[in-house]
N, C-alpha and C positions, 0 to 999 in steps of 0.2 A: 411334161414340158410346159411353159410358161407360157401364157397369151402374147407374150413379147416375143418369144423365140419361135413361135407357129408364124406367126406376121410374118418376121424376117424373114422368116426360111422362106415361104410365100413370094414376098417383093424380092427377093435374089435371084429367085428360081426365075420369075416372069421377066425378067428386065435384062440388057444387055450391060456391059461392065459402063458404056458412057451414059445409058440414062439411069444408073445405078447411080455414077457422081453427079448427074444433075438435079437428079432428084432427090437425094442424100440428106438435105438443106431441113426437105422438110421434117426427117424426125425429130427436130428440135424444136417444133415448133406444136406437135399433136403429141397428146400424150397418148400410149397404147391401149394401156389395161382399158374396159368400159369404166370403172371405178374412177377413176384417175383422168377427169375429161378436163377438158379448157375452163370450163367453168371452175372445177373443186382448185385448178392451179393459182385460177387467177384468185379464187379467197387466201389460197395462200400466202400467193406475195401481197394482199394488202394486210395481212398479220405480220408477215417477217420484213416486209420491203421489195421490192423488184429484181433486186440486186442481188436479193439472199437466195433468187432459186432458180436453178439451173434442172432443164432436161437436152443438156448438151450430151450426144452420146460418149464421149471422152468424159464427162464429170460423173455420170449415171454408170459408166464402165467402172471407174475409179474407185465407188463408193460400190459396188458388186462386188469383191473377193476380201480377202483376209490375205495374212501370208501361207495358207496351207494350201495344199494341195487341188481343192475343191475349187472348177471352173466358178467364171464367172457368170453372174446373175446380178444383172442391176434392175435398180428400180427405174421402175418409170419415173420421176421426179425427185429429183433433193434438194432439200430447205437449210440454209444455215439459220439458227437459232444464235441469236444474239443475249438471252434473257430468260429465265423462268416463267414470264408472262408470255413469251414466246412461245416455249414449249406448253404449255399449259395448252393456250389458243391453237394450233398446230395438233394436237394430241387428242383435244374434242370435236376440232373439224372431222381429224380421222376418225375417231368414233361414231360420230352424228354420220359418215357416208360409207361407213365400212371398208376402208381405208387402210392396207397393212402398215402400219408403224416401225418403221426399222431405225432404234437409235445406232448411231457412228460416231466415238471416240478416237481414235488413232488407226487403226486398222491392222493391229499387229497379232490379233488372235489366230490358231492356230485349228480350229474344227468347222469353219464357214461359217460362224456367227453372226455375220453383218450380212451372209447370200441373203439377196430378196427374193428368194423360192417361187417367193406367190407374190411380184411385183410389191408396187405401193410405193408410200413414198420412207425414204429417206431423211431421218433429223440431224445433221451434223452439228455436233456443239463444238467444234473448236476454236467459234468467235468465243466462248462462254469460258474465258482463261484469266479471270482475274481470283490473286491470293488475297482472301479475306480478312484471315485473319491469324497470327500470330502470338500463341500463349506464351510465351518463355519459361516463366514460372512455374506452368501448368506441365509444360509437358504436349500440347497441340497444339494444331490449326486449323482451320477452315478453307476447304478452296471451292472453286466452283470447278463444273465437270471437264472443261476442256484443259486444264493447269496437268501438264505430264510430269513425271518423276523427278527429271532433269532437272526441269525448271523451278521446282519446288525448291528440290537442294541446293541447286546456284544463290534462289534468295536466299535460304538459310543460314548461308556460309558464314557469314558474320555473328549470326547467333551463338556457337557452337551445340547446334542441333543438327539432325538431321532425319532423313525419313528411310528407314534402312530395308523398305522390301523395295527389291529388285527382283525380277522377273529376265533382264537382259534387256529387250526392247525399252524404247522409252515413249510406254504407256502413259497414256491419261489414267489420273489416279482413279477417278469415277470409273471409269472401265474395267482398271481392276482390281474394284469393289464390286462388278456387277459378275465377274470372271470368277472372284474368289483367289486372284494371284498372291502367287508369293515366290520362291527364286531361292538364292544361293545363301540368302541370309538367315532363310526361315528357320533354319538349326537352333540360333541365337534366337532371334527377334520375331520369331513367329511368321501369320499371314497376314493376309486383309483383315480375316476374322478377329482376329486379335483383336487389327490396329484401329478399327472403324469403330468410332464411337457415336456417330449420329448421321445420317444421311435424310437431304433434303428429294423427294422424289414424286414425282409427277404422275399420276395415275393413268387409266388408259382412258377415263371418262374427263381429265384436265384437270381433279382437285389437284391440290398439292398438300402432301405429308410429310412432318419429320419425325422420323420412325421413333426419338426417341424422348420428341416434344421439341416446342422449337427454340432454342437457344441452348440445352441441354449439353454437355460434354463430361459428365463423370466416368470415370476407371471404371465403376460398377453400378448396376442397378438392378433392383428386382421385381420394380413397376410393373406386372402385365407382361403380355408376349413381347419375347426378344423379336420386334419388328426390323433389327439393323440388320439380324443375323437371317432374316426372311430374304430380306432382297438381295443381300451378298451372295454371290452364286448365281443368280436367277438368270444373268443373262439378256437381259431387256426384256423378257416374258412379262411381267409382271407389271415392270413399268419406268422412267427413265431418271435415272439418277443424276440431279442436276446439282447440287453440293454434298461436302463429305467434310464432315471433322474427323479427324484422324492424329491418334497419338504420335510423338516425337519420340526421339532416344537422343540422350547425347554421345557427339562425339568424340569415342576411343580417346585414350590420353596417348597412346600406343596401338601401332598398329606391324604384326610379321605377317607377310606372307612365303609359303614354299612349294616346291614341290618334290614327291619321289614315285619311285616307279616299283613295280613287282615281276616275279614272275608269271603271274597267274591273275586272273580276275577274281579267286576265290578268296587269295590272299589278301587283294586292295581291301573287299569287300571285310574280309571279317578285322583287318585292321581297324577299319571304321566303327564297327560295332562294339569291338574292345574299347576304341576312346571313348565313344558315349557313355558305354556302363560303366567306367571310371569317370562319370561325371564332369570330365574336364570339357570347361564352356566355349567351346567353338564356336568362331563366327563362323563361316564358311568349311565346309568337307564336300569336293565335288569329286566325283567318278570320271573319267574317261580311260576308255577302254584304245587299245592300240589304235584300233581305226582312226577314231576321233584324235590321238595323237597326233596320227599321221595327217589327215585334213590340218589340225593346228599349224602343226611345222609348215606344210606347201603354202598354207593362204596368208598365215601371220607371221608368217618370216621367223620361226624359231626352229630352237635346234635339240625340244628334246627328246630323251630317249623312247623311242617307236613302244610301249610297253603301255598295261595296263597302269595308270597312273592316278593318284589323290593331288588335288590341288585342293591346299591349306590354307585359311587364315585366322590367327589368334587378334583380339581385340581385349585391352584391357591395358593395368599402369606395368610399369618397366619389370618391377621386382618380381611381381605375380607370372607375366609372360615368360619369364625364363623358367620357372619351375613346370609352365606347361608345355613348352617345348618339348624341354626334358625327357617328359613322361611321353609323351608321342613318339620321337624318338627311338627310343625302349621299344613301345609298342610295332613300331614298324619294322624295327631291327628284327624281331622275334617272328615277325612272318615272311620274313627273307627281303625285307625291301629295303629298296637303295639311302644311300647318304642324303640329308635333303639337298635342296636346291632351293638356298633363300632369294628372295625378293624384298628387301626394305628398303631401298630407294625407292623415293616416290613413282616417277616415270615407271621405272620398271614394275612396280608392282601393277601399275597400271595397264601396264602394256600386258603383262600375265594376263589380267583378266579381262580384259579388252577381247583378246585370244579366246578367253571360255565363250565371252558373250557373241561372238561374231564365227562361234562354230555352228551353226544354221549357214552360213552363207557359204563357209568351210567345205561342209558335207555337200553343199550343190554342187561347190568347184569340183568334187572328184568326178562328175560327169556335167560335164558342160553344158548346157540348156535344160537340166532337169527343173523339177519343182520338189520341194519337199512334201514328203509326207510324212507328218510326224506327231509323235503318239507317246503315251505317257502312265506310266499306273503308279502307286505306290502302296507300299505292305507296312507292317510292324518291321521295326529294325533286326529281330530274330529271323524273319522270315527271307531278308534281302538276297543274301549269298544265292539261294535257291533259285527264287524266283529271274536272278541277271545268269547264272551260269545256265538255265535250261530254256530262256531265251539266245544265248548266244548259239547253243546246239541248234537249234531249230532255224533262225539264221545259216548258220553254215550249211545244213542240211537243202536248203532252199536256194542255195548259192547265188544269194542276191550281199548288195550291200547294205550294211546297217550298224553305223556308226554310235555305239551306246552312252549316253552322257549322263550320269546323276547329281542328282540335289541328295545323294545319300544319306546324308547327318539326316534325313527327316523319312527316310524309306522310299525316295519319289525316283524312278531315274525315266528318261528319254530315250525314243531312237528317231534318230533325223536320216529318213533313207530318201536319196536321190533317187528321182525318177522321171523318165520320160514320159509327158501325160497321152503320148502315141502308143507307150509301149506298153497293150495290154496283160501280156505275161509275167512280165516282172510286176505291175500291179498288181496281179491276181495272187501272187506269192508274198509280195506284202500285207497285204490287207488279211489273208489267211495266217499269217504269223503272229501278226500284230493282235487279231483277236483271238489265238489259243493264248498269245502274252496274257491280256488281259481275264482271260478264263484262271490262266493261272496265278495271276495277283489273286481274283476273288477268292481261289480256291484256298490260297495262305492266309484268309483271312483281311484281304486288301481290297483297294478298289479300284474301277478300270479309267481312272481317271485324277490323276492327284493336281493338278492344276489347271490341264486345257480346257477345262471345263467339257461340256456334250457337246453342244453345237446343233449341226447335222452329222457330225461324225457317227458318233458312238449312243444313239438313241435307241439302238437295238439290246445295247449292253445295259442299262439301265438299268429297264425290269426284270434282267438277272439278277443286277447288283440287290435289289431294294424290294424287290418282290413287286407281286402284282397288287396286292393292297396299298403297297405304298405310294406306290405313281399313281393310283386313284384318289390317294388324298393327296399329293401333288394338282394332277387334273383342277379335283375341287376346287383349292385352292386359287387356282388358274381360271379358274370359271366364275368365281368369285369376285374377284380382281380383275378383270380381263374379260367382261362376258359376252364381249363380239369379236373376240378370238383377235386382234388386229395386233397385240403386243408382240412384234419379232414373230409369228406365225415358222411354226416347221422347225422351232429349235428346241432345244433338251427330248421335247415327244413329239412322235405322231400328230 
C-alpha cells in the first residue's frame, strides 16, 4: 500500500467525521509522498505555470484510474504540460529528485496503466493538442500528444483522408502509440505499428528524441534500430511520447455495412476464417457472442437476433463490393447463418457501430453499479474457433457473466464481465478464468494480450509469454533508458 493510502487511513481513523471536513482543506495544500514535498511542487509550477498543477484530491483522484477494473491510486501531484519544453523540464526535475513520472493522455486504457502505484507526480498532456501537420500527398501527418482520434478525423474531413485505427474510445493518438492500439479496422488497415512512422519523445533524463530523426516520415527505413517500433507498446516506461507522424488512408469511395447471426459460436468463428483465406479485403469482421447481443439491444435500443453474431463491413468502389458481398454471403450461408442485415444508410450504419463501440458500458448495464473487468488475447486465425469456444465452456462452468466481443478478422477477441468491486467471489472466478484464457491463447501459439497492453494487470503473464531471458533484456533495456526507475514505475514488470 501507498504512503498516501497509510496517511489516509491514519488521519480518518484519528479524527471525527467534522474535523475530518475541516481539516480536509489541507490536503491540498501538502503533498504526501516524502519525494513529492512543497518545495519539488513549487519548481513545478515555475516550469509549467501555477495554473498547470493541481494536488486537488478530486484532480489527483481523476488522473488515478483508467476505465478498468483496477481501484484508484493517484498521485500526489499533476502538472499539465503545455509544450515539449515543458515535459522535458518536468521529466528532469523528476529525475534529478527520484520522482515517479506517470504520463496521462485520455484515460481510457483498460490494465491500470496511468495507477500511480508508487505515488509521484502526474504529466497530463491534453493542453498539448495542436495538428501539425498535414501531408496530402504524402499520405500523413504530424500531431502532438494530446490531438485524440476524433478530432484528428473531424480536421481531415475535407481532405478525403483519414486515420482508420479505431480502438472505440476516443483516445489520444500518442497514447495509442504508447499502448500499441489498434480496433475494428485493424483487419484492413493494420495497428499503430504499422501506422507510426516517427515519434517525438522525451526521455526519463529530459533529452528529447525522434526515434526516426527529426523531420523524417518515409513508408520504410533500414537506418539502425527500429527506434518507433521500441517505444510503441512501452507504455510510458520508457519515456513520454510528445509528437507522432502517422500514415493516412484515404477515404472508401464506397462504404456496406451488415450484419447476420448463427447458430453456434463455432459457426460465426469459422465463417470468419473462411473469408480471410479467401483473401476478400474486409474492413471490419467483429464477433459478438449472444450475451454481448443481448447487452447491444437493452442499451442501444436494437432489435437484433439474441445469437452468436458477425458484424461486417466492406470498404472499397461500387463494382468490386458487390462481388464481395457475394462471396460472404455464400460463405455464411454454408455455415448455417442467417440472411444479412444491411446498414448503408449513413445514420444507420453509424448507429450499428456506435452499438459495438459503447458495448463496455453495455456489458456494465447488465449489472448496475459494476466495473468492468476486461481482458483480451489474441491467436493465429487457425487457432480462434478453439481458443472462444473453450473459453465460453469455462465461463459457463463458473456461472459468472462474460460477454465475448472480437476484432476476429485479426485473432484478437475480448471479454467485458461486469462486476462488483465488493463482490469478492465473482472476482476470484473471473480473474481465475480469464488467466487459463490467456494460458490457453499462449498455448495456440498466441498471446495473452492482443491490445490492452500489461499495465498492472497481466505482468505475471509476461514471462510466460516471453520467457525469462527475454524480460531481462526488456529490464536492461528499461535500465538503460530509465535508470532511476521513475518512468510509470510498476507497469508491464515488477
Amino acid at each position: 500500500m501507498s504512503c498516501h493510502h497509510l496517511m489516509r487511513r491514519a488521519f480518518y481513523s484519528k479524527h471525527t467525521f467534522s474535523q475530518v471536513k475541516q481539516l480536509s482543506r489541507c490536503w491540498s495544500s501538502a503533498a504526501i509522498s516524502p519525494k513529492v514535498t512543497p518545495g519539488f511542487v513549487a519548481e513545478v509550477k515555475n516550469i509549467v505555470g501555477g495554473s498547470n498543477v493541481s494536488t486537488a484530491d478530486a484532480v489527483r483522484d481523476q488522473h488515478g484510474h483508467d476505465e478498468s477494473y483496477h481501484g484508484v491510486e493517484p498521485p500526489d501531484v499533476v502538472a499539465f504540460a503545455e509544450s515539449v519544453d515543458h515535459v522535458s523540464q518536468v521529466a528532469k526535475l523528476c529525475n534529478d529528485n527520484g520522482v515517479p513520472l506517470i504520463p496521462f493522455g485520455s484515460g481510457t486504457g483498460l490494465e491500470g496503466g496511468i495507477n500511480a502505484s508508487r505515488g509521484g507526480l502526474c504529466l497530463d498532456v491534453t493542453k498539448m493538442n495542436n495538428i501539425l501537420a498535414v501531408n496530402a500527398e504524402d499520405f500523413d501527418c504530424q500531431v502532438e500528444c494530446g490531438v485524440t482520434r476524433v478530432t484528428l478525423n473531424n480536421y481531415l474531413r475535407d481532405t478525403g483522408l483519414w486515420f482508420p485505427i479505431d480502438p472505440g474510445a476516443d483516445a489520444s493518438l500518442c497514447g495509442m502509440c504508447a499502448t500499441s492500439a489498434s480496433g475494428t479496422n485493424a483487419v484492413r488497415y493494420g495497428t499503430m505499428r504499422e501506422n507510426t512512422l516517427n515519434l517525438e519523445v522525451v526521455l526519463a533524463d529530459g533529452r528529447v528524441i525522434n526515434t526516426a530523426g527529426e523531420g523524417r516520415r518515409t513508408k520504410k527505413t533500414s537506418a539502425g534500430y527500429n527506434l518507433t517500433n521500441l517505444f510503441v507498446g512501452s507504455e510510458g516506461t520508457l519515456g513520454i511520447i510528445t509528437k507522432a507522424s502517422l500514415r493516412l488512408s484515404g477515404i472508401p469511395e464506397a462504404t456496406i455495412s451488415a450484419t447476420c447471426h448463427f447458430p453456434d459460436v463455432q459457426s460465426a468463428v469459422d465463417t470468419t476464417v473462411q473469408v480471410l483465406q479467401c483473401g476478400i479485403p474486409m474492413a471490419r469482421i467483429e464477433f459478438l457472442d449472444e450475451v454481448s447481443i443481448d447487452a447491444c439491444n437493452k442499451y442501444s435500443h436494437l432489435d437484433l437476433t439474441v445469437a452468436p453474431s458477425l458484424f461486417l463491413e466492406f470498404h472499397g468502389f461500387e463494382a468490386g463490393l458487390q462481388e464481395q458481398t457475394k462471396t460472404v454471403e455464400e460463405l455464411v450461408k454454408m455455415n448455417n447463418g442467417s440472411e444479412f442485415r444491411w446498414a448503408t444508410d449513413v445514420d444507420e450504419r453509424n448507429h450499428l457501430w456506435k452499438a459495438r463501440h459503447d458495448i463496455l458500458y453495455a456489458c456494465m448495464a447488465l449489472r448496475p453499479g459494476s466495473k468492468p473487468y476486461s481482458t483480451d488475447v489474441c491467436v493465429p486465425i487457425s487457432n480462434l474457433p478453439e481458443v472462444i469456444v473453450r473459453t465460453k465452456e469455462m465461463i459457463k462452468e463458473a456461472g459468472i457473466i462474460g460477454p465475448i466481443v472480437g476484432h476476429v478478422g485479426d485473432g484478437n477477441f475480448h471479454i467485458f464481465y461486469p462486476v462488483h468491486p465488493d463482490d469478492h467471489e465473482t472476482l476470484k472466478k473471473i480473474k481465475d478464468v480469464s488467466y487459463e484464457m490467456a494460458l490457453i491463447a499462449m498455448e495456440l501459439n498466441g498471446t495473452c494480450t492482443g491490445e490492452h497492453g500489461i499495465g498492472i494487470g497481466k505482468r505475471d503473464l509476461l514471462v510466460k509469454e516471453i520467457g525469462e531471458e527475454g524480460l531481462n533484456v526488456m529490464k536492461q533495456i528499461k535500465a538503460c533508458l530509465d535508470p532511476n526507475g521513475i518512468m510509470n514505475p510498476g507497469k508491464v514488470f515488477f
